[in-house]
N, C-alpha and C positions, 0 to 999 in steps of 0.2 A: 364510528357508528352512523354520523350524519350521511356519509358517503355512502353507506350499504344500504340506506334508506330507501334508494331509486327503485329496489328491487323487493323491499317486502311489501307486496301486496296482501290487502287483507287487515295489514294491521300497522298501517301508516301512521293511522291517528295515534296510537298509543304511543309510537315512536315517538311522535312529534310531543307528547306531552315529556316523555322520558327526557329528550332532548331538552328540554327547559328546566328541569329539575337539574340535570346536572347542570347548565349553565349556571342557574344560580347557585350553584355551593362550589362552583369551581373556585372563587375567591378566598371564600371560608378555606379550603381548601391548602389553597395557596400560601396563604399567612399561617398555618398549622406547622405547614415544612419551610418557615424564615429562620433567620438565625434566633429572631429576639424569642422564639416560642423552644429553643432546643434544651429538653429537661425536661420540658412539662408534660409529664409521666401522662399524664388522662387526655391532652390533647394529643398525644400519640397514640393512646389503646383508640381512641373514637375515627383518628386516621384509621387506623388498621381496617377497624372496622365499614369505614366508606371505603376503602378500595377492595375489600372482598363484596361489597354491593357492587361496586360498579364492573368487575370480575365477570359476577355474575348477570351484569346485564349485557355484555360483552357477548358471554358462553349462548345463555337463552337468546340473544339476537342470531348470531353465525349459525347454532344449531338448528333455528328454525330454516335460514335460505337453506341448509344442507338438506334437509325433510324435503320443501317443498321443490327444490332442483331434482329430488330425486321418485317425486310422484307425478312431476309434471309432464319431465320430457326423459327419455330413453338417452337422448345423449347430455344430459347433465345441464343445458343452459338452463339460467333462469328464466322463470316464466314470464311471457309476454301479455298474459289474459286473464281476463278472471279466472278463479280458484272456484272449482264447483263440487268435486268431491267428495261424498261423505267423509274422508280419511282427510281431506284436506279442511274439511268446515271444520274437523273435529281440532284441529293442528292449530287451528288460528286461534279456534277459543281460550284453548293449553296457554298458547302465547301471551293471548290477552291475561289473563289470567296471573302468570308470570311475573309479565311489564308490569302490573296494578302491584303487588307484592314487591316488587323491585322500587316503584315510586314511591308506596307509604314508608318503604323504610330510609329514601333518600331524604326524603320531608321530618321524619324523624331523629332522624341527623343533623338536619339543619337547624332544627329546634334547639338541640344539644349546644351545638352551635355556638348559635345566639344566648345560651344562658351562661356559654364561659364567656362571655361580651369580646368575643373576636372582634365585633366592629371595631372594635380600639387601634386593630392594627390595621384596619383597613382604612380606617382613614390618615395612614402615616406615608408621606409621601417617600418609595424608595425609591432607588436608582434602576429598579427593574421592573415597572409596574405597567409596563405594552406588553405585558409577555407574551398573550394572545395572536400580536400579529407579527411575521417574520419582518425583519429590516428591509428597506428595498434595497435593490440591486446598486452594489459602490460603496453602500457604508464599513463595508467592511473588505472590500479590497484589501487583499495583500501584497504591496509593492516589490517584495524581496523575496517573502518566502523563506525567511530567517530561523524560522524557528526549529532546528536541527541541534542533534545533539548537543555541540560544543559550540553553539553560533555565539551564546551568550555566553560570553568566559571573561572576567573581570578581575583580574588582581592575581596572585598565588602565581607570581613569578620566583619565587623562593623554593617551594614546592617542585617547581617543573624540574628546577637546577637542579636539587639535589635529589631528585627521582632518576634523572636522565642519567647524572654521574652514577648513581646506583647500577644503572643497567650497561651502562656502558664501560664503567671506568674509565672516562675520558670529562674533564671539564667546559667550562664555556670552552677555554684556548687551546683546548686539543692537547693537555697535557692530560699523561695518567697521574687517576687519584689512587690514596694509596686504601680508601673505603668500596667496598664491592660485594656484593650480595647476590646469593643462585636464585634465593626464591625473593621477591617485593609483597607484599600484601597492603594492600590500601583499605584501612579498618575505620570505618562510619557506619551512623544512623543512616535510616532513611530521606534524603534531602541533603548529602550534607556536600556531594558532588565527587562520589567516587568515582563514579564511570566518566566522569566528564574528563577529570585528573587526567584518569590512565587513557583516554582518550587522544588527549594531546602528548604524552608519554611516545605514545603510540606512530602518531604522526609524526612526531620530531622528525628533521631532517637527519639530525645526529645519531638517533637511533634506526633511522633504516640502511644510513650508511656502514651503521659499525653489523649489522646481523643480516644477513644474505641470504635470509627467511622469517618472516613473521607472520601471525597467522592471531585473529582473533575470535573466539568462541566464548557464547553466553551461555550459561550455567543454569543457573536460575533453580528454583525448591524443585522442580520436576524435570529430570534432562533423561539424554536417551545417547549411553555408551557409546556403542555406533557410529549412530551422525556427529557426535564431537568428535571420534577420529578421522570421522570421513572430511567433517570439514577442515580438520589441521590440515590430511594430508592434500588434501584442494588448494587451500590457499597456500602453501609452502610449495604450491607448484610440482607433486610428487607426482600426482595423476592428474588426468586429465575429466572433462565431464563427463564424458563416457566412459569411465573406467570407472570415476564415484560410481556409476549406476551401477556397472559388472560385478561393486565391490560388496554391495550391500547384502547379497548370500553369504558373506564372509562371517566368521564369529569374530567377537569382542576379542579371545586371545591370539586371534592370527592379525587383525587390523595392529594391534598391540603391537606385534614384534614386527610388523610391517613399519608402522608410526616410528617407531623406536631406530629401527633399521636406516631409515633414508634421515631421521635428523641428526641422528649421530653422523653425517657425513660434513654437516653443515654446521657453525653456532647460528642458533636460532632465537628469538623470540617468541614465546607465546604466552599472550594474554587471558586469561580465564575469569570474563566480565559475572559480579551477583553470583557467588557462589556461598552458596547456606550451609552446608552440613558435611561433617568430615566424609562421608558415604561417598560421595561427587569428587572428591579429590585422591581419594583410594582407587576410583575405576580407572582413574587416568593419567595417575603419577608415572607406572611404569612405563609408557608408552615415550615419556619425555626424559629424552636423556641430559645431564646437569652436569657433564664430565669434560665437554667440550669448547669453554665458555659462553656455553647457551646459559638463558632466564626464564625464569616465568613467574611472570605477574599475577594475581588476581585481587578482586574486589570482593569484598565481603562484610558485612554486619554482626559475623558471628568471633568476638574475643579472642576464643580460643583457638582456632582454627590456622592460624600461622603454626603455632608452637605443635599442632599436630602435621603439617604440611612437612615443615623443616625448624628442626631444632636451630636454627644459627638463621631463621628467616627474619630478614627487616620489617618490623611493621612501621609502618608509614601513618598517621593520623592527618589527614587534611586539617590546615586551617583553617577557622571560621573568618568570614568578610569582616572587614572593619566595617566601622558606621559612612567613612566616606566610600570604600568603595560597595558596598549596598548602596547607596543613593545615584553611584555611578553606573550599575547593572540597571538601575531600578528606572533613573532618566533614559537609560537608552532602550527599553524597550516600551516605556505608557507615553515617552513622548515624542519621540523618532527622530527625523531630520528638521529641522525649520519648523518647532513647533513650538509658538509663540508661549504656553503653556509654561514651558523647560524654563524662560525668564520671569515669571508671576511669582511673585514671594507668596503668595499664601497658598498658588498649589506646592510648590518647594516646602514648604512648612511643612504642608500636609503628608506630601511624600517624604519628608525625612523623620516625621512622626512613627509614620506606619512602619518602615525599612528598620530602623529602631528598633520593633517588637518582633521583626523575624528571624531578631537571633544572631543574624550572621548567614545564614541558612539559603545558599543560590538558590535550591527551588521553591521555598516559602518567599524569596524577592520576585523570581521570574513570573510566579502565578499570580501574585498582588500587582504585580506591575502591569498584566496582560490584561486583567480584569479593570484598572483603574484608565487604563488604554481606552475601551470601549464609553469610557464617561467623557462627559465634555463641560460638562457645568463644574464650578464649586460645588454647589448642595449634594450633587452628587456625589464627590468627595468625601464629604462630611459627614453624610449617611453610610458609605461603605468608610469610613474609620471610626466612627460610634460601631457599626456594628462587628466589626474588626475587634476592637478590644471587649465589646460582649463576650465573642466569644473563645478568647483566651483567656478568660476570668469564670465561663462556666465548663467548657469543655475540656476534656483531658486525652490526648490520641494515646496511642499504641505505643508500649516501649523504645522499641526498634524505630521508630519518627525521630525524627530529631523535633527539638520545642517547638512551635508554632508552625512546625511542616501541615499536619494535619488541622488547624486551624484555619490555615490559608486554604485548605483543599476544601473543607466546608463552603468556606467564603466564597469562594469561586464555583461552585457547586450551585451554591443557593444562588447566588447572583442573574444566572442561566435563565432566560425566557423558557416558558415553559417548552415551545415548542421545540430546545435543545436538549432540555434533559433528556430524554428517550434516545435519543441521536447521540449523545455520551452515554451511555449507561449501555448502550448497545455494543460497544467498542470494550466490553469487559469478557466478550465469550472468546476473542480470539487470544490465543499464547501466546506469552510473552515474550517479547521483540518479534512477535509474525509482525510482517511487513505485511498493510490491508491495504489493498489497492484501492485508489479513491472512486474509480469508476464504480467494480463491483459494490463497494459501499454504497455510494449515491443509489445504485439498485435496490442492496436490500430495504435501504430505508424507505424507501417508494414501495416496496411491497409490504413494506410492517402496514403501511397507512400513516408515517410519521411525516408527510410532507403533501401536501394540498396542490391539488393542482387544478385549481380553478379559473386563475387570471394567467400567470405565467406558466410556461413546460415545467411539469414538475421536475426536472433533473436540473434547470438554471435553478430554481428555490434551493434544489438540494445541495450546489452545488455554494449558493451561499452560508448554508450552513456550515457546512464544511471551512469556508473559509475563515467566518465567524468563531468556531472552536479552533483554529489556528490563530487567530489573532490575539485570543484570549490565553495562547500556550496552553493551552489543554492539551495539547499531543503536537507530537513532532512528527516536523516534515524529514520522509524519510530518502527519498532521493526522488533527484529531478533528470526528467528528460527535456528534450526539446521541443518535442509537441504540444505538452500542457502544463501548465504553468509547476506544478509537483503529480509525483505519478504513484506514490504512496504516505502511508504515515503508519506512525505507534504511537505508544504507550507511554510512558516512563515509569520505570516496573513502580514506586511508589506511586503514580497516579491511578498504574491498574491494580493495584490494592485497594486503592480507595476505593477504585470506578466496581469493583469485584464487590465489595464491603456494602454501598449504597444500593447496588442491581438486587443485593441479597435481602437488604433490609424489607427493600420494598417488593418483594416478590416479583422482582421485575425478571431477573435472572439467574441461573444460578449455573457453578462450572464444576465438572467433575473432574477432579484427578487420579492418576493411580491410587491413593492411597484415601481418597472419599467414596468412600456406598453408600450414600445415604438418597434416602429419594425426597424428594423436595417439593415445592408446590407454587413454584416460577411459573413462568409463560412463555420461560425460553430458556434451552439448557443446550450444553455445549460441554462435549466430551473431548476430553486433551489424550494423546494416544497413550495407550497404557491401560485404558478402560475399555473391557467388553460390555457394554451399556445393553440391560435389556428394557424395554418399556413393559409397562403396567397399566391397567386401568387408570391409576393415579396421575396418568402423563396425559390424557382424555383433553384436561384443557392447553393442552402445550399451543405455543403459535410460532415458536421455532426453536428446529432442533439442527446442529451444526456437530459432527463429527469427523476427527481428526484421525489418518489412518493408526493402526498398531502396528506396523512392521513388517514382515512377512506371515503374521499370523491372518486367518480369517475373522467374520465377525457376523452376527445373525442380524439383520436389519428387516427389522417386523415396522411394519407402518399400519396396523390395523388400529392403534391405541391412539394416531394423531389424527384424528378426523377434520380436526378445526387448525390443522399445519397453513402456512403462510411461509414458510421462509423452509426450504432442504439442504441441506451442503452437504455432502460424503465429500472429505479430504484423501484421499490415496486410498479409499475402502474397497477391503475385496470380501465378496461374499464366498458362504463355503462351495454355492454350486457356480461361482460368476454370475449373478443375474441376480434383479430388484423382482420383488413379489407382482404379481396382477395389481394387487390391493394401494398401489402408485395410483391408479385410474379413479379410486375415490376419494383422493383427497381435492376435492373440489375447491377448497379456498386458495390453494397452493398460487402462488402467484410469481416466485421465487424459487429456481430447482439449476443446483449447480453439482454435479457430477465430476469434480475437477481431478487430475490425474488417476482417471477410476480404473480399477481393474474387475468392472464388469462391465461385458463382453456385448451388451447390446441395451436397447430400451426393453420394458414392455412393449406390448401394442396397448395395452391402457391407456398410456398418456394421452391418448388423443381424446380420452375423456376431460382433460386439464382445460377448462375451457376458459378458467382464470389467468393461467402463468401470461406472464409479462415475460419472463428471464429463464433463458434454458442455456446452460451451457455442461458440452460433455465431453469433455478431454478425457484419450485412454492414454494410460500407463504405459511407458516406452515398452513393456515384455507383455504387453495383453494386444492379444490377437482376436480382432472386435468383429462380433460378425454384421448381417448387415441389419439397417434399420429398419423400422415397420416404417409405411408409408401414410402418416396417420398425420404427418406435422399440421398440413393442408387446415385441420380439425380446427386448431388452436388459436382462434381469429386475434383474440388479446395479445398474441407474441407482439413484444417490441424488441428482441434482441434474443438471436441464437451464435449462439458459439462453438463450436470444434474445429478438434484439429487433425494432423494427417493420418492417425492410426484407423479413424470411422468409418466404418462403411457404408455407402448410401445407395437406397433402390434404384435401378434404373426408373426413370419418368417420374423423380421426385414431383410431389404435386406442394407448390408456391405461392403459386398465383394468388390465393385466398386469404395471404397475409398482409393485409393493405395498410395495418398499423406498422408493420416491420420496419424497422428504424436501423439493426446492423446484421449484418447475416455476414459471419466471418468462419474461414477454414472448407467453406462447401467445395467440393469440385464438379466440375464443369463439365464431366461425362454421366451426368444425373442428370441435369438441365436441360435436355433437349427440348423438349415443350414449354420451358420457362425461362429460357436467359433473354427471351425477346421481352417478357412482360416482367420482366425486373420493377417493382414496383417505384414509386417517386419519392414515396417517404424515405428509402435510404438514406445514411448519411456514413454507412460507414461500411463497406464491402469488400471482402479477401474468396476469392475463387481461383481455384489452385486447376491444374488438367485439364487444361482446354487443350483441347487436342485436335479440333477442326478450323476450318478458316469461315463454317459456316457460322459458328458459335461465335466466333470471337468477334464478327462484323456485327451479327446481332445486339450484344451487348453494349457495341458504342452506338446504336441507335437505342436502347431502351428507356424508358422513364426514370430510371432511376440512372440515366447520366443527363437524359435532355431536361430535367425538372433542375439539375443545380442545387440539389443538395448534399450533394457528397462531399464527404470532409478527409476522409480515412476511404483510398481505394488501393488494395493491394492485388494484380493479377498476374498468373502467370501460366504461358501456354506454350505445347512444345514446338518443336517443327513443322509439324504438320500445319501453322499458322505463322503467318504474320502480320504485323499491326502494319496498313494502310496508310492509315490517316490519324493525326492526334487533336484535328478540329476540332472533333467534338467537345475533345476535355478542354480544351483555352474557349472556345464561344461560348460552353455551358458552366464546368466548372468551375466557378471563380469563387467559389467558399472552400476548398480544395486546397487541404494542408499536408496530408501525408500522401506520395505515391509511389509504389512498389512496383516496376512494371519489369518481368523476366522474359525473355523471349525475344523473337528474331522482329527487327523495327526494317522494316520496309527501305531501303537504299535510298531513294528518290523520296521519301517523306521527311515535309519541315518540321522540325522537333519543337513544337508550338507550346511551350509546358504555361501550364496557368500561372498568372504573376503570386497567387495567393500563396504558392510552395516556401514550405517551411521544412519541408524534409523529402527528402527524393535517393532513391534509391534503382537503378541500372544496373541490371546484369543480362548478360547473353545478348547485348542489343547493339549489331554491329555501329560503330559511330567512331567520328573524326574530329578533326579540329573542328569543324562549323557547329558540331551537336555542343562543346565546350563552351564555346562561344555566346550558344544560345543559353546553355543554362548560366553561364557567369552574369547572364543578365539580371534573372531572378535576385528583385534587392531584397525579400524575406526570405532567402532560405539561409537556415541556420546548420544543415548538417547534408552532406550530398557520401555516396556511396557508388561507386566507377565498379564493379565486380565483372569482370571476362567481356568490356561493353566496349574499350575503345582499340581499334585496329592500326593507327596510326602509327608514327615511328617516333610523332615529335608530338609535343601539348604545348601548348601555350595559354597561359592565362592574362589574359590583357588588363592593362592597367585598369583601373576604379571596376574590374569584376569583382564577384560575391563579395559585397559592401556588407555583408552579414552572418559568411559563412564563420562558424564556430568548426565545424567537425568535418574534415577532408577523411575519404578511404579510399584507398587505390588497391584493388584486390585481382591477380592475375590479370593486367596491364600486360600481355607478353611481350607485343610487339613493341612496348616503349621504350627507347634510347634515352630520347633527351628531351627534360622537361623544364620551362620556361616558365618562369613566374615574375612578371613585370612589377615593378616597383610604384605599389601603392593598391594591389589587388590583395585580398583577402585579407584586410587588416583589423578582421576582429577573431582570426584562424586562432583558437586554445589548443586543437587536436590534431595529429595527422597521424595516420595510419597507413604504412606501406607494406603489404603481402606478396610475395610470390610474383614480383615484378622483375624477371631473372636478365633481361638487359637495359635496366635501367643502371647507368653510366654514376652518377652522382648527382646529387640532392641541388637543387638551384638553388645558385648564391642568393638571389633577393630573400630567400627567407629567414637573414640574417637581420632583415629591417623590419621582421614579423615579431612586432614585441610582446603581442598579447599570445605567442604560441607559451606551450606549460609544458604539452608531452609529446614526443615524437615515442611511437609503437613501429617497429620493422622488424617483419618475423619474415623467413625462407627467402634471406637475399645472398647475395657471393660472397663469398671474400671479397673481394675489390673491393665491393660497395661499402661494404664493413670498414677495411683497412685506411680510407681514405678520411677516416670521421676520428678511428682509435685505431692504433698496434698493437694488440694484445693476444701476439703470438696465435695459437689455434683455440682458441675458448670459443664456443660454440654459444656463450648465452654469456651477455654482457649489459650491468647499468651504470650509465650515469647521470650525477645530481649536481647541478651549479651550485659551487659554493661549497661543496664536501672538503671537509679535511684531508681525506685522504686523496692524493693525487690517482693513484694507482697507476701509470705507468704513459707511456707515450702516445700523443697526438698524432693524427693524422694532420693532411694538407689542409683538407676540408672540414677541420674542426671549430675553425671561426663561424663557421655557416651554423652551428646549434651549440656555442658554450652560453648564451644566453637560455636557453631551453631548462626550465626546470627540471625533469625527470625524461632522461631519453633510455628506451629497453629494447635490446637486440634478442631477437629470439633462431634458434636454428640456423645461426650463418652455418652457408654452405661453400662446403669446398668447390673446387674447379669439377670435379669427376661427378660430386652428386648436382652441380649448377646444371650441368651437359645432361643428364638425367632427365631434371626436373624440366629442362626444356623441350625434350623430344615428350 
């Protein structure tokens, strides 16, 4: 509200008193939702009651800018001038009027207050009482980024053994056991670490060796027949991504006997993670065949549900931790490495006190430990274990919890500076196990209003928060790239029960499922597919609304009922005619509008009334055929960030220029930019322009502001023949903040490949080069991941000694003309990955990468036989793996198998014969 402030003229004063009134009860407030207050029946109805005032002071402020943005000016901005009006003096009176009735009753409240004598807790010192202001930048660093599913795994080596022999019949020593089981069920409460278990089941070395397909899919209360076969038959390698796409016209009982069909050729494993209800295991039994010694596992909470899977199914019950190893999970995540803490007997005290009351319970220890992480004093300790055992003596969670699961999810909850809660509570509308990308996240939260951006860039604030609910294990990091530090995160399906449970309590949010109708009275609601959602008056105060697609069904998307929207997502939505209403163009608060995988077919022209949005991004649907765009973007001064990609169509003479906040402009193409690739603005930092198709474009754009300012971080281009890159001056003298680059196309013969030292990822293709261009980039001591694709002409490559000091991830992808490749002894010795495609005379794999200790996976897909045979003999097998250290030998080495038996996981894909080699080369 203080932020919106700039812009109500007319009735500023009132604001400002409003704004005082809620300061001072924000405290009151705050000690209402501690632990020490949870029961107290009347200080909760009096909550309730102050967040439907402050609702409503919320509603009457937004509604007003919308009135007078819409008597003022013809295109939506708000007003610059005085309000003179009759219809506008009359508006502001309203207002006033309003604010005054919203104050007396905030002052009346505070009364209340004061006569349940809250001051008592406000003079109690807690371990969270800065809540007001965010941490600065470094306190909450995450050094590792640990917090992944199975990162904390402590004990239950007993467990593993006899799950593995289950699956496998084979024990530690590679003898057959004479116990074996088709179906496994791993049966716990909530917290008690069933997915973690089958997790590491999962990963065994032993078991990927012994099944020659596995494949894992999450279940969860709400799943969709379909995509659980589409993903088995994915990961089991049956199809490919394009063929998932072709497949998903198909029904339920052809995927079936499709499913069915290809694993009966194989023994398989397949895992069925959180599955609730015998319904979920009837859609998908038949597709899994049990006759060939295949398995399948799943996790579940629900008793009964083995005995109706398979009668002769093993249930499995996890151990609970002992007391020493809880204080062992519990020291390695609150005190880390070298933290003088881990040797204090009285914080050991303390931490073995608390670990004690969690049961046994991994995520009642992982989340006390996360939360006791962020403390540094004793008192602080002391305060969160007094109120630890509060409230496990007043609180009682949910059957399906395991004991103090829910306790600790409180603790940790309340613990939360204010300014996180909404930033947690907001991570309860996406479904369970969606993988939330941390970028778009960091967005929407900037457009709720839940991060300030007065001293620092609001996306570094955001970006600490984020780290800060990682550090606390409130959600898991879900895979990392090499550009940023983590490049998504989840839930842990009992965290988003809670996180679902508290969004609800507090009208903060609420989610709809297939089998929920009810309408609700949130501020943000979020539809899981299955639901045709229609809005109503009743939805009038929503401030985001997020939709998940249904399938190949349509869906009616009415936006005349969200006036005061702030956040949009359609997830795969198709409308019945293709196309979003005009009534897009009044939602003036909107500040957030993500169109992701959409199947409709173009914008409005309204948008360009959106004079708010910050975030537009509009990816079409691989089968929707997009027409072109209005050329209205120009409109939208606020943009910091558009995204699309290659299905979009764009006007000729986009108009640009006008965006001088634009921060990323990714997916545009460069036969639209004639009038504007020269005045590319400065503020970029992160730009993908696809079809450049002139030499005139292409030289323009290395003169532009937005490469001569040196803020570009993220630059991906690529242009056809019609152009070639000159000069790379610009990018090494300007870009030196310059981490990712993408560059496709013809590189000038006679140009020095001059790449910015800052490169952390670099990717080449189409870009004629030789030993000398190698050379240059082996220089690069930050880049982490490099990508050769149709770039190097050469016959020979050499990698000289002490090159990429950093590289992680080599690709070599139609290399044609390579024979013989050289890699000098002591170059790339931090190489994890290598990746060889369709490199059809490359001879054999250089020895030195036998001194390559930290490599893990060699990937070699569309090479010969030869190149095959000199590594493994295994007769004509077109697809081959192997694992160091596997039991089973499977048959004869080649000459050149010393050069990768140190290699953890090497996989052949499509060796080719001699007749298809001579093929693939012409």
């Amino acid at each position: 509200m203080a932020n919106e402030a700039n812009f109500l003229l007319g009735v500023k004063d009132q604001v400002d008193i409003l704004q005082d009134e809620l300061n001072c009860i924000r405290q009151l407030v705050r000690d209402v939702d501690s632990p020490e207050e949870v029961g107290n029946s009347q200080l909760q109805i009096l909550m309730e009651k102050i967040r439907k005032i402050v609702f409503r002071a919320e509603d009457v402020i937004d509604t007003y800018i919308l009135k007078v943005a819409s008597l003022n000016n013809e295109d939506g901005n708000f007003p610059a001038g005085p309000v003179r009006s009759l219809d506008q003096t009359f508006l502001i009176q309203q207002v006033g009027k309003d604010i005054q009735a919203i104050v007396t009753g905030l002052r009346e409240a505070f009364e209340r207050l004061q006569r349940y004598q809250v001051p008592r807790a406000i003079a109690r010192e807690g371990p969270s009482n800065d809540n007001n202001r965010p941490k600065q930048a470094g306190n909450y660093k995450v050094l590792t980024y640990a917090h992944t599913d199975d990162a904390h795994f402590v004990g239950r080596e007993a467990d593993i053994e006899k799950l593995v022999e289950l699956v496998t019949g084979m024990n530690y020593s590679g003898q057959r056991c004479c116990q074996e089981a088709r179906v496994v069920a791993i049966v716990g409460g909530g917290g008690v670490g069933k997915t973690t278990l089958a997790r590491k089941i999962y990963k065994d070395e032993r078991v990927k060796d012994h099944f020659s397909r596995v494949a894992w899919v999450t279940i969860s209360q709400h799943w969709n027949t379909q995509d659980l076969l589409l993903q088995i038959l994915s990961q089991t390698g049956a199809i490919s991504v394009a063929e998932r796409n072709s497949l998903r016209n198909w029904s339920e009982p052809e995927l079936v006997v499709k499913t069915h069909g290809f694993l009966s050729e194989n023994p398989h494993l397949i895992v069925l993670d959180d599955m609730w209800t015998p319904g979920a295991w009837d859609d998908i039994c038949d597709a899994l065949p049990l006759n060939n010694g295949s398995k399948v596992m799943f996790t579940t909470r629900n008793n009964d549900l083995p005995s109706h899977a398979d009668l002769n199914c093993f249930v499995h019950k996890p151990t609970l931790l002992t007391e020493e190893q809880s204080l062992e999970l519990f020291k390695k995540i609150a005190f880390g490495d070298e933290d003088i803490r881990a040797t204090t007997d009285d914080f050991v005290r303390l931490g073995t006190e608390m670990t004690q009351k969690c049961s046994g319970l991994p995520l009642a220890v992982v989340i006390l430990a996360g939360l006791l992480g962020t403390k540094r004093t004793l008192d602080e300790w002391k305060q969160v274990s007094k109120k630890f055992g509060s409230l496990l003596l007043k609180v009682k969670g949910p059957a399906h919890y395991g004991k103090s699961v829910y306790q600790t999810l409180m603790l940790s909850y309340h613990d939360l500076p204010d300014y996180l809660k909404p930033c947690f509570l907001y991570l309860a509308q996406f479904s369970e196990d969606y993988v939330i990308e941390s970028e778009k996240l960091i967005q929407m939260w900037i457009a709720e209003g839940f991060v300030p951006g007065d001293e620092n860039p609001s996306e570094e604030v955001a970006r600490e928060y984020l780290d800060e609910l990682i550090c606390r294990c409130m959600v898991l990091v879900k895979s990392h790239i090499l550009f940023t530090e983590f490049d998504g995160i989840r839930l842990h399906d009992v965290m988003r029960e809670f996180c679902i449970a508290k969004a609800k309590d507090e009208c903060f949010l609420e989610v709809h499922a297939p089998s929920d109708r009810r309408v609700g009275t949130s501020r943000r609601v979020s539809i899981l597919p299955g639901v045709n959602f229609i809005p109503t008056d009743q939805h009038s105060h929503v401030r985001s609304f997020i939709q998940f697609g249904v399938g190949d069904s349509s869906t009616t998307v009415s936006l005349q009922h969200f006036k005061l929207l702030r956040v949009l997502v359609l997830f795969g939505v198709d409308t019945h005619d293709g196309y979003l209403p005009e009534t897009l163009g009044n939602l003036r608060h909107l500040r957030y509008l993500a169109l992701t995988y959409s199947k409709i077919k173009t914008l409005p022209k309204s948008i360009g009334n959106l004079s708010n949005l910050l975030y537009l991004e509009y990816t079409l649907h691989y089968e929707t055929k997009g027409e072109t765009l209005p050329n209205v973007l120009w409109k939208m001064k606020q943009l910091r960030h558009l995204y699309f990609n290659g299905k979009v169509m764009f006007p000729e003479g986009l108009k640009l220029h006008t965006l001088t906040n634009l921060q990323t402009l990714w997916g545009i193409k460069g036969t639209c930019l004639e009038e504007e690739m020269e005045r590319m603005g400065p503020n970029l930092t992160k730009l993908r322009i696809t079809d450049i198709k002139s030499q005139r474009l292409l030289d323009a754009l290395f003169q532009s502001p937005c490469v001569t300012s040196g803020n570009l971080v993220k630059l991906d281009l690529r242009w056809t023949n019609g152009a070639e890159l000159k000069s790379m001056e610009p990018l090494y003298n300007y870009c030196q903040r310059l981490h990712y680059l993408y560059l496709m196309g013809k590189i000038r013969e006679d140009c020095p490949l001059h790449f910015p030292p800052s490169l952390v990822g670099l990717t080449l293709r189409y870009n004629r080069s030789c030993n000398d261009s190698i050379a240059a980039v082996g220089r690069l001591g930050q880049l982490k991941t490099l990508w050769l694709s149709s770039t190097y002409v050469g016959a020979e490559m050499t990698c000289d000694v002490a090159s990429f000091p950093q590289l992680e991830f080599l690709g070599l992808h139609h290399v044609d003309n390579l024979e013989e490749w050289r890699v000098e002894e002591g170059a790339m010795p931090r190489l994890k990955k290598l990746y060889i495609l369709n490199c059809p005379k490359l001879k054999r794999l250089p020895e030195e990468l036998k001194y390559i200790c930290s490599l893990q996976k060699l990937h070699v897909t569309n090479m010969p036989r030869s190149f095959f045979n000199r590594l493994f003999r295994q007769g004509d097998k077109r697809e081959y793996e192997y694992r160091a250290g596997a039991a089973d030998d499977r048959g004869e080495r080649g000459e050149d198998f010393h050069i990768i038996q140190h290699i953890s996981r090497v996989v052949f894909r499509e060796v080719l014969e001699d007749d298809e080699d001579d093929k693939a080369k012409c």
